[in-house]
Each structure stands twice: as structure tokens, then as C-alpha cells.
C-alpha beads as a LAMMPS data file, in Angstrom:
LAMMPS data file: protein, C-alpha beads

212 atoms
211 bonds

1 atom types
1 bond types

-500.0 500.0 xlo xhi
-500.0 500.0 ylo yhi
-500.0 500.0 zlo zhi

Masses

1 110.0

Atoms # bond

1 1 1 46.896 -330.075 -102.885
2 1 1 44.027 -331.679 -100.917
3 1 1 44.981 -334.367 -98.937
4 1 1 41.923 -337.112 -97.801
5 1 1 43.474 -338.753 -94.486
6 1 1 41.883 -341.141 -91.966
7 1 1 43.482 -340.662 -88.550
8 1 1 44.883 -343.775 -88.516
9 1 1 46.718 -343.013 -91.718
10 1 1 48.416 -339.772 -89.973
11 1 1 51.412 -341.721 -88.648
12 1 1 52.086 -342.482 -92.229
13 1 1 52.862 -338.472 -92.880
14 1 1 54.330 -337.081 -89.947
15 1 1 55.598 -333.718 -91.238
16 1 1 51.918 -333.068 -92.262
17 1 1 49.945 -334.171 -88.894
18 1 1 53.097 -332.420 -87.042
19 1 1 52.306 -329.192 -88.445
20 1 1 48.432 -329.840 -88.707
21 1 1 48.539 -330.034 -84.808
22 1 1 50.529 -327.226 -84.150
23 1 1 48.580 -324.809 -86.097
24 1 1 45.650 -326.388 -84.250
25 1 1 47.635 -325.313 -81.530
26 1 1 48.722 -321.810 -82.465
27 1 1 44.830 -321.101 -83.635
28 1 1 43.005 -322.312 -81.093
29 1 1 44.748 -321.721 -78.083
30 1 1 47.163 -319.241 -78.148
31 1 1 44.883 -316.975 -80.661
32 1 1 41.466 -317.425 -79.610
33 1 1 42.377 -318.184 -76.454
34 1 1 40.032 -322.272 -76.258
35 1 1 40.255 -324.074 -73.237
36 1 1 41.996 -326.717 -75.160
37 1 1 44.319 -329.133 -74.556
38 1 1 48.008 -328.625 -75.955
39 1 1 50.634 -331.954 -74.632
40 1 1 54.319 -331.231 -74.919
41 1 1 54.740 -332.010 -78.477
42 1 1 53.155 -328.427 -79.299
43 1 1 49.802 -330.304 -80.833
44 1 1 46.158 -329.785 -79.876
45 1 1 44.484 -332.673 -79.853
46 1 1 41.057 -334.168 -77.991
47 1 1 39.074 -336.993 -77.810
48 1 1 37.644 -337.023 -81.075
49 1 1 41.005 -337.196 -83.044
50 1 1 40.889 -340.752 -81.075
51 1 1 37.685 -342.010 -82.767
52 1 1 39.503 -342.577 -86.795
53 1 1 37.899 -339.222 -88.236
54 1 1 38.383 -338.384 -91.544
55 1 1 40.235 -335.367 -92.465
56 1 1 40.562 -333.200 -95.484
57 1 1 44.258 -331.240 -95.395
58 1 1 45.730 -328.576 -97.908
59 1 1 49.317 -329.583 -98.307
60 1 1 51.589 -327.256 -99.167
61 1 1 54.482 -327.865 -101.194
62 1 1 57.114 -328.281 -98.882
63 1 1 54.969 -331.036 -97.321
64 1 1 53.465 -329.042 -94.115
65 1 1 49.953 -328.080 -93.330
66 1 1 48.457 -325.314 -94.911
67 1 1 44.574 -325.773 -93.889
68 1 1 42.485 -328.788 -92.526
69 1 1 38.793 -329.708 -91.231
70 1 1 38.104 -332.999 -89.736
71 1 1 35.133 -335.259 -90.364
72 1 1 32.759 -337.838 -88.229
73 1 1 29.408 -339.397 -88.988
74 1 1 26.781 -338.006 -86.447
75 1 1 25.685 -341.603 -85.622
76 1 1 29.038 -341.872 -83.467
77 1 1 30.419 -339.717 -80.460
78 1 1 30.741 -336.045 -81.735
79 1 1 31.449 -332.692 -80.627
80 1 1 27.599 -331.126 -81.087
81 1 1 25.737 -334.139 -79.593
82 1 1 28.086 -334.274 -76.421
83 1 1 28.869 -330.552 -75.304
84 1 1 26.629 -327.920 -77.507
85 1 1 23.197 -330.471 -77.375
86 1 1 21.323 -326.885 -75.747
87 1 1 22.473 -325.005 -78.970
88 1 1 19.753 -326.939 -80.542
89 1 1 17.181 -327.306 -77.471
90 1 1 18.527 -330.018 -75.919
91 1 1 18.025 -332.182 -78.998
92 1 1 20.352 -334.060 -80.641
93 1 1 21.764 -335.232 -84.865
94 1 1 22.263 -338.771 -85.878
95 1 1 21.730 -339.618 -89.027
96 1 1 24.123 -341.649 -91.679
97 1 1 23.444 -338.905 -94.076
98 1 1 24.811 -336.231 -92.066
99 1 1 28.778 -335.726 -90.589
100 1 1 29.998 -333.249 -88.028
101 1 1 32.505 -330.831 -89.156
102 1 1 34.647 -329.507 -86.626
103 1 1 38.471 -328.018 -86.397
104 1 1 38.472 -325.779 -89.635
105 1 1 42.393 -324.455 -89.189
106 1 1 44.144 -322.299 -91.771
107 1 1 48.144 -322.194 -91.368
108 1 1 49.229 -318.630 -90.548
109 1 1 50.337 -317.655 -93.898
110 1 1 47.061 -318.893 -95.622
111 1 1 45.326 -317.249 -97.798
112 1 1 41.245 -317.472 -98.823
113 1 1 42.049 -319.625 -101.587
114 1 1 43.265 -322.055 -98.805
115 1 1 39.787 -321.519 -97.454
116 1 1 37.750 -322.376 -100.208
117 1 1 40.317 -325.684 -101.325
118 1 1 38.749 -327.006 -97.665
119 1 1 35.146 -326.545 -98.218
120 1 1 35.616 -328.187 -102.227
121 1 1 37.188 -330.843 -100.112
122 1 1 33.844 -331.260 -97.629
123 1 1 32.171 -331.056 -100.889
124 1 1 33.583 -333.892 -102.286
125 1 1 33.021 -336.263 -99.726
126 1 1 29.361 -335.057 -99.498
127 1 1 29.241 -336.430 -102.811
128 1 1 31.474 -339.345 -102.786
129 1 1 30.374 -340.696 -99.569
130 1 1 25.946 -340.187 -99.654
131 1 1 26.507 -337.481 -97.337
132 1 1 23.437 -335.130 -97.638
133 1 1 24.568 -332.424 -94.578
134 1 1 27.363 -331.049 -92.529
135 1 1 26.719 -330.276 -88.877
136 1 1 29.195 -327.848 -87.217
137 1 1 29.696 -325.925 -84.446
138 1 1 31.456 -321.562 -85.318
139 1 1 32.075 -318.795 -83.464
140 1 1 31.261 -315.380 -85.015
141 1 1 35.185 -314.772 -86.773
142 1 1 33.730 -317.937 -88.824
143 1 1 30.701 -315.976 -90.221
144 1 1 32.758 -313.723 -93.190
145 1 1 35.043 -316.709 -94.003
146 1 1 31.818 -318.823 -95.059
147 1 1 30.080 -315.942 -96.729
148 1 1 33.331 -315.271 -98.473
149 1 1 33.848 -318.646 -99.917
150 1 1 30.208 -319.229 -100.542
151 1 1 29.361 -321.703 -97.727
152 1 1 27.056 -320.153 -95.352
153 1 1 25.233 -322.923 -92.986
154 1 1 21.458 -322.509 -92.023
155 1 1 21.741 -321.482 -88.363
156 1 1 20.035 -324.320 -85.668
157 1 1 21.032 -322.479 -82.816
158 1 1 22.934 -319.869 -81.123
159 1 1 24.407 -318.876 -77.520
160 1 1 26.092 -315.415 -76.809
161 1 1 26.859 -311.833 -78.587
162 1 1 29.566 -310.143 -80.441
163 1 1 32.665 -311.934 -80.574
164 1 1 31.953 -314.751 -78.362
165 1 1 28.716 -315.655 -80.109
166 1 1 28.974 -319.444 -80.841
167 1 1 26.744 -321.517 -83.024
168 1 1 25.783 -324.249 -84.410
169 1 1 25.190 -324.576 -88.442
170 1 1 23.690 -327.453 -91.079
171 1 1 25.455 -327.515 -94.217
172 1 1 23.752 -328.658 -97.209
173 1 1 25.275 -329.784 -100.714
174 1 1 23.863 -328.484 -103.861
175 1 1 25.582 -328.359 -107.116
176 1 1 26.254 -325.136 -107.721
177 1 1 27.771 -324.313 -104.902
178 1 1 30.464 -326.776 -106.003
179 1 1 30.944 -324.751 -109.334
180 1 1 31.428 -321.321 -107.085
181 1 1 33.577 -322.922 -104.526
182 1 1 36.326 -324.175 -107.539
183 1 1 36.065 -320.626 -108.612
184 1 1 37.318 -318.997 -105.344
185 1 1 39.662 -321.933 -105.114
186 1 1 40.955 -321.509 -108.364
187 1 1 40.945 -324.977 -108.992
188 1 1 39.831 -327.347 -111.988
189 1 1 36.964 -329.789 -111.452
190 1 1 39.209 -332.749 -113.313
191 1 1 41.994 -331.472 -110.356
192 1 1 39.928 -331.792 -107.689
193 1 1 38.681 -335.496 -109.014
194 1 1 41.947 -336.301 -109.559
195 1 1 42.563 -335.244 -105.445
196 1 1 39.855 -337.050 -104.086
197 1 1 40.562 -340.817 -106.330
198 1 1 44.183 -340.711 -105.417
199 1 1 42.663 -341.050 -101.991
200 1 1 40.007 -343.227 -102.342
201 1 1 40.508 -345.167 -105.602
202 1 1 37.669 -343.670 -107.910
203 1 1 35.948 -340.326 -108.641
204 1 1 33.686 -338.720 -105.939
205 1 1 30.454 -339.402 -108.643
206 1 1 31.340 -343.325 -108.898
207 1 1 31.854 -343.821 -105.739
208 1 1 29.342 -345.783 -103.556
209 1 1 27.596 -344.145 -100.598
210 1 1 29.385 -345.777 -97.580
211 1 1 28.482 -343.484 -94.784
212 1 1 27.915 -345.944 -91.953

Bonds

1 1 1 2
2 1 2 3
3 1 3 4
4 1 4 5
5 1 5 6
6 1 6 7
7 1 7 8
8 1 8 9
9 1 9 10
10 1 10 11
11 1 11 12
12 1 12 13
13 1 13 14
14 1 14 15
15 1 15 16
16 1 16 17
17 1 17 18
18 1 18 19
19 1 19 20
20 1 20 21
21 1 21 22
22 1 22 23
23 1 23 24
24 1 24 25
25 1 25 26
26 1 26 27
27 1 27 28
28 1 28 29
29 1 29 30
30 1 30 31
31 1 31 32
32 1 32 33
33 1 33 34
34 1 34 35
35 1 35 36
36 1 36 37
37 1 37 38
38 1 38 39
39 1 39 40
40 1 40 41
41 1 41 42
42 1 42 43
43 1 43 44
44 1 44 45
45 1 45 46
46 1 46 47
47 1 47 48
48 1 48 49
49 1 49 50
50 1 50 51
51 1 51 52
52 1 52 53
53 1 53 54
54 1 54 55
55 1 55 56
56 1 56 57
57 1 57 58
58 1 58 59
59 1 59 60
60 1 60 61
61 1 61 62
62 1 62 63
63 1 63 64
64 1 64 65
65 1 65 66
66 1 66 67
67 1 67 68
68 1 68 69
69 1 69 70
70 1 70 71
71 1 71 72
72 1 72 73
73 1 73 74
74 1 74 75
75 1 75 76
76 1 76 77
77 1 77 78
78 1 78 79
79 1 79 80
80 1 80 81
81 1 81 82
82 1 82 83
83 1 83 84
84 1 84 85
85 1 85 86
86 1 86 87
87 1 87 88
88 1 88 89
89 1 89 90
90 1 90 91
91 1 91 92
92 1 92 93
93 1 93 94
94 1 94 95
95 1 95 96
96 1 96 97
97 1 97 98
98 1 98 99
99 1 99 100
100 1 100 101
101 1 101 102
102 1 102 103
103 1 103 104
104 1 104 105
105 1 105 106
106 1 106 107
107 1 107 108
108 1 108 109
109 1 109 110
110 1 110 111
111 1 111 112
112 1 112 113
113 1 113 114
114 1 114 115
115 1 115 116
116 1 116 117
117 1 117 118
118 1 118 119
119 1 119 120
120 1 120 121
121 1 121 122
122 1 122 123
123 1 123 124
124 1 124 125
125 1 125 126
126 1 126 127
127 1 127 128
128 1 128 129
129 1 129 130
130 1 130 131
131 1 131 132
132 1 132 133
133 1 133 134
134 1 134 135
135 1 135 136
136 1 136 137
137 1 137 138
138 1 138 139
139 1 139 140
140 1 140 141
141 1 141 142
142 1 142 143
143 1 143 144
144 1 144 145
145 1 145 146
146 1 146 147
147 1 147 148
148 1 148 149
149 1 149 150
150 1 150 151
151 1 151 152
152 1 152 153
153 1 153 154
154 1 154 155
155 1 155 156
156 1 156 157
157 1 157 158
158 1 158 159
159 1 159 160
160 1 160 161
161 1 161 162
162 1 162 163
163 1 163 164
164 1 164 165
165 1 165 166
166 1 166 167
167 1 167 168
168 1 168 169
169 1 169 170
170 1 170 171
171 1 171 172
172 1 172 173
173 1 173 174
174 1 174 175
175 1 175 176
176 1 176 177
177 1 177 178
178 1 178 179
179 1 179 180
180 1 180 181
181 1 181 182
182 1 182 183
183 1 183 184
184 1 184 185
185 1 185 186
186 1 186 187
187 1 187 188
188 1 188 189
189 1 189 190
190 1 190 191
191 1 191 192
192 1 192 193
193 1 193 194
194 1 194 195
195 1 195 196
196 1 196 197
197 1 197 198
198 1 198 199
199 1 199 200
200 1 200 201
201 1 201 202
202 1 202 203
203 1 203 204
204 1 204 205
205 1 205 206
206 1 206 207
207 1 207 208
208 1 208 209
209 1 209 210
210 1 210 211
211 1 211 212
């Protein structure tokens, strides 16, 4: 199921941010090879898991991570604005309508279904919260899981070739795209409503735009 966390709610599940971390881990540094920071708990973590963000997690079962992205408003510190500004020509995105999306992670064993469950999930906060755009920063492995689940950003800028091509996307929100995403999910609209009150007390439509 989708999970709708603040970081300062974390500590409150600690099977679920144990195993979010260490897949950070496992994915970004020992697979792609990051300069990130691991500590000796086995979790990747930076600065910007310091600042509250908001983060949408696929729980499996058993309790542990199965996928995660993590959420800040662009009129804060974020990751595009303070090290990929020359992506865009030196310019930079604040705006209460848009949020940065950043640290898309799928547990080993996921599957695409996992995929899709995470973009429904930015989905409904683009709807719940008056949030018109995603800002993100991919590499090139990123490019066929978007297509595949039917999220492909508009492209603002891009540095590098091949493999180590990295990017930097706008995401908009338009209906339909929430009707194909629940398809690939293979999830219910009422499900995913049901997801997204349990977290913040009413349905993503009735809820009041409160991005600050």
C-alpha cells in the first residue's frame, strides 16, 4: 500500500524508514555507483532528508520498503536549485505550485507495478496539495521507467551522453494521466483515495491547497 510520511513521522515506523534507507543505499551507491553518503547504520541519507520532506512509500506486506520518492516545495532548499542550477542555465524554480522530486528507489525485488503505485502517489498530492508541477533531477536508466508507466517529464536541461547523461525534468498533472497510471498500477481509484485520507484525513479532491 502507499504510505504518505513526513520525515518527522519516520521514527514512528522504523522497520519501514530502516529498509527505505538501505535500499537507498543498495541503489544508489553500491549499484550506480553516487558519491553518496552511507553512515554505519547501512542508510543513505543527505541534507535534504533533514528539512521534514514529504515522502510517498510502497509498503509491502511484511512492513518493509518496497518503493519510495521524496517530496519538497521549490520555495525551500532543494536538490535542483543548489547543485544542478546550470542544467537549466544557471536559473533557478521557486514557486508554491511546484515540488522537487528526488530519490525515486524501487526495493530489489520490485516490480513495474511498484513503479507506477509511486507516480499515482506524486499524483495525488499534486492534486490534494495545489501542486501544479514536479521538478526532478534523472539519469538516462530513468528514461524507460517513465515512458513505461506513462510519466515522461518535459526536459529543461541536460549535461552528458549515454549512460551518464543526467537531467533535469518538469512534471505536469493532467487527468488522464491519473486514469493510465491506476491502470499500470493495477489499482482502484476508491483504493488509492482511501491511501491518501488515511494519511491526511480527507480525499485528495477535498482537500485544500496548502503548498506553502
Amino acid at each position: 500500500m502507499l504510505r504518505y510520511l513526513y520525515g518527522s513521522q519516520l521514527k514512528l515506523h522504523p522497520v519501514l524508514a530502516d529498509s527505505m534507507f538501505r535500499h537507498r543505499a543498495a541503489q544508489f551507491h553500491d549499484r550506480l555507483g553516487w558519491d553518496v553518503t552511507v553512515d554505519r547504520n547501512g542508510h543513505e541519507r543527505d541534507s535534504y532528508d533533514d528539512h521534514d520532506p514529504l515522502y510517498v512509500i510502497w509498503q509491502i506486506p511484511n512492513g518493509r520498503h518496497g518503493g519510495s520518492m521524496r517530496f519538497l516545495p521549490t520555495t525551500g532548499p532543494t536538490m535542483v536549485n543548489d547543485h544542478f542550477s546550470d542544467l537549466m542555465g544557471g536559473g533557478k524554480i521557486c514557486s508554491k505550485y511546484i515540488w522537487e522530486s528526488t530519490r525515486f528507489c524501487l526495493a530489489p525485488d520490485a516490480n513495474a507495478r511498484v513503479a507506477a503505485a509511486l507516480m499515482l502517489g506524486g499524483g495525488e498530492l499534486m492534486r490534494g496539495f495545489g501542486v501544479r508541477q514536479f521538478v526532478g533531477v534523472f539519469d538516462a536508466r530513468m528514461v524507460r521507467i517513465y515512458r513505461r508507466t506513462g510519466s515522461s517529464p518535459t526536459v529543461l536541461g541536460s549535461s552528458g551522453q549515454g549512460r551518464d547523461k543526467i537531467s533535469v525534468g518538469l512534471w505536469d498533472y493532467h487527468p488522464t494521466d491519473r486514469l493510465n497510471v491506476l491502470a499500470r498500477a493495477g489499482l482502484s481509484s476508491t483504493v488509492s483515495e482511501h491511501w491518501y485520507a488515511r494519511a491526511f484525513g480527507q480525499k485528495p479532491e477535498n482537500s485544500r491547497p496548502v503548498a506553502a
